[in-house]
C-alpha positions as CSV (number, residue, x, y, z in Angstrom):
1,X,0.0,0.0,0.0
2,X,2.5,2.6,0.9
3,X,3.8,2.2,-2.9
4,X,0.3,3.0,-4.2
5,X,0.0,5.9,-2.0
6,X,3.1,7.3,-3.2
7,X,2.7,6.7,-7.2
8,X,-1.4,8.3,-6.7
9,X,0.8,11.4,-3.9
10,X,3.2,11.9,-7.2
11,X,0.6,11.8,-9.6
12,X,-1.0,14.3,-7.8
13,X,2.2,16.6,-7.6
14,X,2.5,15.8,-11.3
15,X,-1.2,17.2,-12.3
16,X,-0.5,20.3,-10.0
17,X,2.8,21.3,-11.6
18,X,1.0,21.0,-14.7
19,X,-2.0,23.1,-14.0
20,X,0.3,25.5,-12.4
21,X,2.1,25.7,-15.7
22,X,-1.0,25.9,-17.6
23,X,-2.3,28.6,-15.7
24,X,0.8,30.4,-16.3
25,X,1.1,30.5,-19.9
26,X,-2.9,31.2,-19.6
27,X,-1.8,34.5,-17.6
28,X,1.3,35.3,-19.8
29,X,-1.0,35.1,-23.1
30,X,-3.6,37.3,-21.7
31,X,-1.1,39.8,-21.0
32,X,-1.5,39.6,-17.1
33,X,1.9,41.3,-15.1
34,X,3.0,41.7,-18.1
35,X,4.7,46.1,-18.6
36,X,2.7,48.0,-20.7
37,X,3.6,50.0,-23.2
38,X,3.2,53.0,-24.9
39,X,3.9,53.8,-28.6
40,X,2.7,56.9,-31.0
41,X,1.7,55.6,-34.4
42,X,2.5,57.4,-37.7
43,X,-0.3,59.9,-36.9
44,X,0.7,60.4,-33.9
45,X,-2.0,59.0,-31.5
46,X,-0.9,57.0,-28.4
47,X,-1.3,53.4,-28.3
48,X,-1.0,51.2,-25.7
49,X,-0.1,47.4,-25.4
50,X,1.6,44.4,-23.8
51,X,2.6,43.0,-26.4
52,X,5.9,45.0,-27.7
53,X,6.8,42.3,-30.4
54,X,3.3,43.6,-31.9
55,X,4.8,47.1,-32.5
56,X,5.4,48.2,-35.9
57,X,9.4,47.5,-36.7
58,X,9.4,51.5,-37.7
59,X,7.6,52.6,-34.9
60,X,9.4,50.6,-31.7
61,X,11.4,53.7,-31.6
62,X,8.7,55.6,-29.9
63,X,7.8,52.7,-27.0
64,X,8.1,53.6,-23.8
65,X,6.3,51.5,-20.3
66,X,3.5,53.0,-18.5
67,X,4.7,54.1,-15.0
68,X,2.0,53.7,-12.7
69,X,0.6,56.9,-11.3
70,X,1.9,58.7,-14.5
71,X,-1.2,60.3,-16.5
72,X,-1.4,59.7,-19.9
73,X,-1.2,63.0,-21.0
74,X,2.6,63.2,-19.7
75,X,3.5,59.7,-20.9
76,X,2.5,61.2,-24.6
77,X,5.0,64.1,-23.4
78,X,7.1,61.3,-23.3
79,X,6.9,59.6,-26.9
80,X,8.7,60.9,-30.3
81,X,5.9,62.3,-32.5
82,X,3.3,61.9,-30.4
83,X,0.5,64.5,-30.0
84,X,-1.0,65.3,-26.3
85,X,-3.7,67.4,-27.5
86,X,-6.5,66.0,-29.6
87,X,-5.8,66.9,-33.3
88,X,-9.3,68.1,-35.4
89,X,-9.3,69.5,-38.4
90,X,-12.1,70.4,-40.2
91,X,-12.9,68.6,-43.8
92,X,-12.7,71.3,-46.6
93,X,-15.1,73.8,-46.5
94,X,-16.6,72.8,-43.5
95,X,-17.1,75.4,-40.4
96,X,-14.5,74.8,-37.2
97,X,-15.7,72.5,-34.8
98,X,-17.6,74.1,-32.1
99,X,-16.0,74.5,-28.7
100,X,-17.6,72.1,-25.3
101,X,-19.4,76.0,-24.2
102,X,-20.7,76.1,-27.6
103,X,-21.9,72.6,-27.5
104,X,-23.2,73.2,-24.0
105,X,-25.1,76.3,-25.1
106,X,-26.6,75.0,-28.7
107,X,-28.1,71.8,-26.1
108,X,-29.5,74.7,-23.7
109,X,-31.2,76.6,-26.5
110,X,-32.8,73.5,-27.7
111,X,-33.6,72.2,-24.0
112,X,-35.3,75.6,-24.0
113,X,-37.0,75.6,-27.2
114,X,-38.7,72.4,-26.6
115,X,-39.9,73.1,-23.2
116,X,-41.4,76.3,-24.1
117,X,-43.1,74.4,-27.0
118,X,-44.5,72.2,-24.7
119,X,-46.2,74.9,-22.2
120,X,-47.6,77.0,-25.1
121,X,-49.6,73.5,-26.3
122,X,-50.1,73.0,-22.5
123,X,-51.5,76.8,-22.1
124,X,-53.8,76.7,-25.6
125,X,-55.1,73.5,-24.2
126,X,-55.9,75.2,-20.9
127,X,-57.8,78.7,-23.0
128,X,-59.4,76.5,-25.2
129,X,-61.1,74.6,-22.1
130,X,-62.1,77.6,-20.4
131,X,-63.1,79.1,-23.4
132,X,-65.8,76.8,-23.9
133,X,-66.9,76.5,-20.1
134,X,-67.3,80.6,-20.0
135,X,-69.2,81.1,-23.4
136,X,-71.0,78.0,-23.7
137,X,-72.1,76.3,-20.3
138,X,-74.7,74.1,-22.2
139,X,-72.0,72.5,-24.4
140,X,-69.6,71.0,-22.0
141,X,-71.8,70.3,-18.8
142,X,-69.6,67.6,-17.8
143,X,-66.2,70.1,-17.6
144,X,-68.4,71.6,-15.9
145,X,-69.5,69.6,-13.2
146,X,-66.1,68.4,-12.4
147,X,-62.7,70.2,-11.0
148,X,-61.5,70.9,-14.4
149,X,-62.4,74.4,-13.8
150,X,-61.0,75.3,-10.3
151,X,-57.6,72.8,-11.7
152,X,-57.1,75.2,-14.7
153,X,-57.5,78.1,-12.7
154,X,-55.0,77.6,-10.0
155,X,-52.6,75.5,-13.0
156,X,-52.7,78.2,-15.8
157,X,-50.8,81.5,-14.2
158,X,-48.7,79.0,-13.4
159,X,-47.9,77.9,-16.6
160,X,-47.8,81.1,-17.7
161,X,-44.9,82.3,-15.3
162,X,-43.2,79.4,-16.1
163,X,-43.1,80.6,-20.4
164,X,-42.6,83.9,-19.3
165,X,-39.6,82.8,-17.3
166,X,-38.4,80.7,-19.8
167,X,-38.7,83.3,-22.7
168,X,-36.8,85.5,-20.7
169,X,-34.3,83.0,-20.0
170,X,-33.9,82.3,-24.1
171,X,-33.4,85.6,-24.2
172,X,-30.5,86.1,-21.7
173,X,-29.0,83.7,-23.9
174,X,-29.2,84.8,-26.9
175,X,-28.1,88.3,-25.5
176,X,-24.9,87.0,-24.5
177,X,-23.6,85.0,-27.5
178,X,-25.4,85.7,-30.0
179,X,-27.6,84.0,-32.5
């Protein structure tokens, strides 16, 4: 017995050796602690990888490793040709990008616009109701009967200073950059 208990101990041994291995190449193929590097391609945008022998020949020149902690606007600061501001250009005859405050205020005006639509609907919606329970009683007895009357008076100046507050605001901006 003790033979058989040390061939099946050393087959064991043997099967953990090899799933050890196996689990290492595993982790080297993935990349796993391996360094990573940076390189800047012909255009100049940083790229990253662990996997230097995937570099091109003409480019290895320009590969650097990633320190931890560094941001990746200095490790670009770091690599030949590469460009640490984004580079746009414009397609021929087109208008300049707009800037992130442009952006910001072109998605205001149309936030505005579209609520301001809606509470001019809202506040026709509202007359139109209240036209017909003033001039006609006989025509809408069941408007009427119910709140909708007493809910459209206390709701409509409401809506009202809201456009007005909202037109105002539209305004403001315009005032201040233009149209």
């Amino acid at each position: 017995m003790p033979c058989r208990a040390r061939a099946i101990s050393a087959l064991g041994v043997c099967t953990l050796l090899l799933l050890g291995a196996g689990c290492a190449v595993r982790q080297q193929r993935s990349g796993y602690g391996r360094t990573l590097y940076a390189w800047s391609d012909l255009s100049g945008a940083v790229r990253y990888t662990s996997y230097p022998e995937r570099i091109p020949v003409v480019r290895l020149h320009t590969m650097r490793p990633v320190v931890p902690g560094r941001s990746a606007e200095a490790t670009a600061a770091l690599l030949p040709g590469a460009r640490t501001t984004p580079d746009v250009h414009p397609a021929a005859g087109e208008a300049p990008a707009e800037s992130a405050a442009d952006a910001a205020d072109a998605a205001r005006r149309a936030d505005l616009e579209s609520r301001i639509a809606e509470l001019e609907v809202a506040i026709a919606r509202d007359q139109e109701t209240l036209k017909i329970l003033i001039s006609d009683p006989d025509a809408a007895p069941e408007l009427r009967s119910s709140q909708e009357l007493s809910t459209i008076a206390e709701r409509l100046p409401k809506r009202q200073a809201a456009l007005r507050a909202l037109r105002e605001e539209r305004a403001r901006l315009a005032d201040s950059h233009g149209p």
